[in-house]
C-alpha positions, 0 to 999 in steps of 0.5 A: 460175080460169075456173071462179070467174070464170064463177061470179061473173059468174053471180052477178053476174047473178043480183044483176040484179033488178027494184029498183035498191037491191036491185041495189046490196045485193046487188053491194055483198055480191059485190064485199066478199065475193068472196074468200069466195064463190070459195073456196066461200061461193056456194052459200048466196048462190046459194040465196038469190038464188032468193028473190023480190025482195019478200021479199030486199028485207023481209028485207035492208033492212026488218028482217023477220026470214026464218023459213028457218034455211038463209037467216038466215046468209046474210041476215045476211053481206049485211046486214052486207057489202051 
């Protein structure tokens, strides 16, 4: 249990990001999806957070699409979900 718990206070963190509506798409997607992200959905979320913030922000809420087939599921869950 301490694992999980730590593992989203981590991701939790990583959603901490130099623009407010980002901040809030993103903690909106962990807070709706936190049941999948414990039981192991974190690592494609986790691999996403690494992005720079101006491509999260075009691709999540500016209708670019990202060209990276590893990222697009992932961006669609949170465009869905955030």
């Amino acid at each position: 249990m301490y694992e999980h718990s730590a593992r989203m206070q981590k991701l939790r963190w990583s959603c901490r990001r130099g623009m407010k509506e980002l901040d809030e798409v993103l903690t909106g997607f962990v807070s709706a999806q936190r049941e999948v992200l414990e039981r192991g959905g974190w690592p494609g979320f986790e691999c996403l957070l690494g992005e720079e913030d101006h491509h999260l922000w075009q691709w999540l809420v500016g209708g670019i699409e990202c060209q990276e087939p590893l990222n697009r599921d992932i961006i669609d869950a949170v465009r869905k979900n955030g």
